[in-house]
C-alpha positions in Angstrom: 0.0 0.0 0.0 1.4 3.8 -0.7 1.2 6.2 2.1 1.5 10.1 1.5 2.8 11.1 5.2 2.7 14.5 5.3 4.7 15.8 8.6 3.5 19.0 10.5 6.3 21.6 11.2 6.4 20.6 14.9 7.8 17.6 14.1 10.8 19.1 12.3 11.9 21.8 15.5 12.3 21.5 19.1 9.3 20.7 21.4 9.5 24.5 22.2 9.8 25.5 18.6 13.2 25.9 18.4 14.9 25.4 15.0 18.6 25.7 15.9 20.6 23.1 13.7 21.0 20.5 16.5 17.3 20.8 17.3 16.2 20.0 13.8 18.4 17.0 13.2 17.2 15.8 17.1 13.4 16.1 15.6 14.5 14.3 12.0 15.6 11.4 13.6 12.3 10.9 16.0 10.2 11.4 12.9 12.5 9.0 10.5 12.2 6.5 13.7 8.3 6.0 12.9 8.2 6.6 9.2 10.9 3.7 9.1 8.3 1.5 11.4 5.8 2.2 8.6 8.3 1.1 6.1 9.0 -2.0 8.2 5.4 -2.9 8.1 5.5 -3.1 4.2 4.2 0.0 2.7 5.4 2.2 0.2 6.4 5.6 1.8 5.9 9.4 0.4 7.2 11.8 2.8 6.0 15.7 2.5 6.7 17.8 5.4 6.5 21.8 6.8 9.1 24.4 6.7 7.7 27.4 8.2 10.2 27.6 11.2 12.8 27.6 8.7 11.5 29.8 6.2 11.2 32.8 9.2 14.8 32.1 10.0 16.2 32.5 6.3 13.5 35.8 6.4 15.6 37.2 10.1 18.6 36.4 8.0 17.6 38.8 4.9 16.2 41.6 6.8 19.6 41.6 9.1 22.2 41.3 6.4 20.1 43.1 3.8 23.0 46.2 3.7 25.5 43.6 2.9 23.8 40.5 1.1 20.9 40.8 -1.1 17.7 39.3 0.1 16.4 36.7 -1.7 12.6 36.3 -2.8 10.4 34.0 -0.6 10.4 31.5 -3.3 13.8 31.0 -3.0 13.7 30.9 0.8 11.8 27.8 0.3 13.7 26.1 -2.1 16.6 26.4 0.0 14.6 24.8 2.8 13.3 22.0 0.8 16.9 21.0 -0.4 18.3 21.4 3.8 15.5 19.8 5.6 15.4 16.8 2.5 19.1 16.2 3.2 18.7 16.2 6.9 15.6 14.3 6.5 17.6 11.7 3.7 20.4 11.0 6.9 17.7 10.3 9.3 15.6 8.0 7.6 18.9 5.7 6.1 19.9 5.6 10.0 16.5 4.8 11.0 15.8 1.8 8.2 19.5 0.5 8.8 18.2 0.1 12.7 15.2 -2.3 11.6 17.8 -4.2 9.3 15.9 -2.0 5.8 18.4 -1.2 3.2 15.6 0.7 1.8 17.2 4.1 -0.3 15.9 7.7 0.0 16.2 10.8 -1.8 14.8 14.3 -1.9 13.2 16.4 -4.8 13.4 19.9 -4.5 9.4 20.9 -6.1 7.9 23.1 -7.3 4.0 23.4 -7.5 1.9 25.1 -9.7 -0.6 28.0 -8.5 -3.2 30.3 -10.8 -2.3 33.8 -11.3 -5.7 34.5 -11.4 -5.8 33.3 -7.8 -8.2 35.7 -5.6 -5.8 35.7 -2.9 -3.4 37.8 -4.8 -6.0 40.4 -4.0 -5.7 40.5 -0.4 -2.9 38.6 1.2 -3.5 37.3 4.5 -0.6 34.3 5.4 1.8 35.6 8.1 5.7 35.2 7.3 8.4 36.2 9.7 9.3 38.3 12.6 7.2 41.1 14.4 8.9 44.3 13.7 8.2 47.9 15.4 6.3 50.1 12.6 9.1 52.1 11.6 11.2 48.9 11.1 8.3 47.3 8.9 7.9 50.7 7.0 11.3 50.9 5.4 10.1 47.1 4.3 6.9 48.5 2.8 8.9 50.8 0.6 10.9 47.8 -0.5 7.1 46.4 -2.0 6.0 44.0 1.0 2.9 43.6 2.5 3.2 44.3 6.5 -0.1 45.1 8.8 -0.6 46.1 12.2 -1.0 43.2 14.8 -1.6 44.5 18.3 0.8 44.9 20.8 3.2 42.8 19.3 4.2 45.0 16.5 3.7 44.3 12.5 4.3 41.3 10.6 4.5 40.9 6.7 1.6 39.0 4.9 1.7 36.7 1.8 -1.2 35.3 -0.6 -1.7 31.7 -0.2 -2.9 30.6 -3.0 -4.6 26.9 -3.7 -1.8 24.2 -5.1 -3.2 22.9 -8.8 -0.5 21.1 -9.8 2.5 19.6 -7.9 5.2 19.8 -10.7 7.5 17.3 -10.2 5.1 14.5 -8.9 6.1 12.4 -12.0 9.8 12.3 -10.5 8.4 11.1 -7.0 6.5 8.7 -8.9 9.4 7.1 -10.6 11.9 6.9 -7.6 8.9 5.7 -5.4 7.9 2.7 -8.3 11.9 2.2 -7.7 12.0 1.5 -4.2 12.9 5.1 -2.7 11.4 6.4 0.2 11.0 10.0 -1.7 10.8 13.1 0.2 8.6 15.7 -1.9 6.8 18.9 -1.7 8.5 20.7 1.3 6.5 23.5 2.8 3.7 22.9 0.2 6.1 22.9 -2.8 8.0 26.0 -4.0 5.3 28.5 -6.0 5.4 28.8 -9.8 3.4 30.2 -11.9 2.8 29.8 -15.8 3.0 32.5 -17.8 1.6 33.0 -21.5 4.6 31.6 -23.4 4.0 28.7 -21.5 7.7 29.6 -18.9 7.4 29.1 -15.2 8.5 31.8 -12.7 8.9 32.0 -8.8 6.4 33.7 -6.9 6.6 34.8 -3.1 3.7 32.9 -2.0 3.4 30.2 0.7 0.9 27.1 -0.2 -0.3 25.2 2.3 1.5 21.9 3.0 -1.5 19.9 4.0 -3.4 20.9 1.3 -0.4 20.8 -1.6 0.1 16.7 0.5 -3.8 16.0 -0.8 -3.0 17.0 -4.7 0.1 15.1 -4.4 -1.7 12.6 -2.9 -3.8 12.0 -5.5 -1.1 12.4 -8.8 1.1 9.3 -7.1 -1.7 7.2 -6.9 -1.3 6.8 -2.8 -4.3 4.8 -1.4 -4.1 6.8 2.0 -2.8 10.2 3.1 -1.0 10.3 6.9 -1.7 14.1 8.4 0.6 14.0 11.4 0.0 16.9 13.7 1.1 17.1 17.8 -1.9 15.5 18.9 -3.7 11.5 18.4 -6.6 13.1 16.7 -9.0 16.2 15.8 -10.7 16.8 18.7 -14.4 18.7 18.7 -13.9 21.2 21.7 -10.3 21.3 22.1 -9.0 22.9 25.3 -12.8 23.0 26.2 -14.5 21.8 29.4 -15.7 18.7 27.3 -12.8 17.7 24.6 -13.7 14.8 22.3 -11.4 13.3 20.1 -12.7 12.5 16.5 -11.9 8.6 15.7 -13.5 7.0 12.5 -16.0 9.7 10.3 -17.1 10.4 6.9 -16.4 13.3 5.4 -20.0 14.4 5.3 -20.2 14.6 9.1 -16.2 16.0 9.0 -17.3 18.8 6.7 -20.2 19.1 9.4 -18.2 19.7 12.1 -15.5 21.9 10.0 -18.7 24.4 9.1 -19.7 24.9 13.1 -15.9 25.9 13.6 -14.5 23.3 15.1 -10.9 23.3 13.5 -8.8 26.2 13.7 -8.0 27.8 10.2 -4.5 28.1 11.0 -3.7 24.7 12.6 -6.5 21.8 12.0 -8.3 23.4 9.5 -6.6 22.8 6.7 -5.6 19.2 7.7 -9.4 19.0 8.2 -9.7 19.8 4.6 -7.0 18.3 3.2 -8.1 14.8 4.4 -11.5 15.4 2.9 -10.2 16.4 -0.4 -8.0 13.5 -0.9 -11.1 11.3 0.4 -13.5 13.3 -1.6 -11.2 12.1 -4.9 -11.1 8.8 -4.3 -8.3 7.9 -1.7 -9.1 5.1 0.4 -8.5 6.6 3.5 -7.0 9.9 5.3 -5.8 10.1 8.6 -4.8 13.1 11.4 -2.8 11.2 14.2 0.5 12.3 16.1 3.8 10.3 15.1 3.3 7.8 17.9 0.7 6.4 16.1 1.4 6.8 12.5 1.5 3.0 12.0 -1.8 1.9 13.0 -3.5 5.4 11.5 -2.1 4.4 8.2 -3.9 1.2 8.8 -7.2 2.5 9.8 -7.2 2.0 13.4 -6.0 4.8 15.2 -6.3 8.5 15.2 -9.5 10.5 12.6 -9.7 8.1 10.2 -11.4 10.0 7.5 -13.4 8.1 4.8 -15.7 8.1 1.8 -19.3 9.6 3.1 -22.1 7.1 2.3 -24.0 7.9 -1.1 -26.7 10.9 -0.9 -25.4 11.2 2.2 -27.1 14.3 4.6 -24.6 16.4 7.0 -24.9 14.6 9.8 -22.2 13.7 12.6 -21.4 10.3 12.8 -18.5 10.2 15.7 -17.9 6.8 17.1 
């Protein structure tokens, strides 16, 4: 069976968010540890993951040495990532699969994935990047053609569009070293945003795409049967950090969606894995699940964590929790 895991950025930084080198390469190696148990159990493994954490430091690093280096766009910002965290990532996973007696190879693809310049988010962007700055700080930056708003107290921040993922570019390239034997890492941070322009040439544009959402398109073009969202907790949960917390096991996405409309999910943490695992559902993958890394095994097998599948048919919005 393939399995698209897509990892959430906590699992590539400290527990307290920290993304100093040694922090990174600690979090790696407990990720690899239970993507190499999945591999062990016989499945074919796709590997996407976050990079925000990363992306903000390479931002510090171009507003501090902009006098002497020139900053790079945000596009490049993530390719960089992809190509670090997929090397980082590559060392990990050999280590872990040589520990279960796997010989199994990896690699890395830095990606790029196609968005619509006619996107409606170009409009208005609204995806924080970066640092708070004090206004006068964020001001010079405004001159310079970036976005920055007012946040409260703490200061401004700059804002990107986010525009939907069409088209994950270099899913064919996955495809091929996956059919091989590879466990392929693919799709950093969402992928690195291109867009097509009339003469049919591709250029960069400073955007971030969701991951979660870029992991169900890719999904879906490598023919996986299930898609893995790992997040810091075993499951959605309607209520969280409420008097009454219940966790989500098995649902359809009729009674998901359901739940998703009365604003369960927060937009900028479950939400999108929310909808991500209904999309790839909704397009005919067997099975999506949101689970932590402790049980990424089992999830991937339908027994632990949401496990999202296809709503009955003519089904009504109705909640179906177990």
């Amino acid at each position: 069976m393939r399995v698209l895991v897509a990892l959430g950025g906590n699992a590539m930084t400290g527990p307290d968010g920290s993304a100093r080198p040694g922090d990174q390469i600690t979090a790696a190696r407990g990720a690899a540890a239970a993507v190499a148990d999945l591999v062990a159990a016989g499945h074919d493994v796709v590997l996407t993951h976050g990079n925000g954490p990363q992306v903000g430091n390479l931002l510090v690093k171009n507003e501090l040495a902009a006098a002497v280096v020139p900053p790079v766009p945000l596009d490049w910002c993530g390719a960089q990532t992809q190509a670090t965290l997929g090397f980082v990532l590559m060392n990990a996973l050999e280590a872990a699969l040589a520990g279960r007696g796997l010989r199994t190879p990896t690699a890395a693809l830095v990606t790029r994935t196609l968005v619509d310049r006619d996107d409606p988010c170009w409009a208005r962007p609204t995806k924080p990047v970066g640092r708070f700055l004090p206004e006068a700080e964020a001001q010079v930056l405004v001159e310079h053609g970036e976005t920055w708003e007012p946040r409260g107290e703490r200061g401004w921040r700059r804002v990107v569009a986010s525009p939907e993922p069409r088209e994950v570019l270099d899913a064919p390239a996955a495809a091929t070293l996956s059919a091989a034997g590879y466990v392929v890492v693919v799709a950093g941070g969402g992928g690195v945003p291109v867009v097509r322009e009339a003469d049919g040439t591709l250029r960069g544009v400073e955007a971030v795409i969701d991951k979660d959402l870029a992991a169900a398109v890719l999904a879906r073009a490598l023919g996986a049967e299930v898609l893995v969202v790992g997040t810091d907790v075993p499951a959605a949960v309607l209520g969280f950090e409420g008097p009454d917390p219940q966790p989500l096991g098995r649902i359809d996405t009729a009674a998901l969606r359901d739940h998703a409309r009365q604003g369960h999910f927060a937009s900028g943490s479950m939400g999108p894995k929310v909808e991500a695992a209904c999309r790839f559902v909704e397009a005919g993958g067997r099975h999506a699940a949101i689970t932590d890394l402790e049980h990424l095994v089992p999830a991937a097998e339908g027994g632990a964590g949401t496990v999202v599948v296809p709503a009955p048919p003519h089904s009504t919005d109705r909640p179906t929790d177990r």
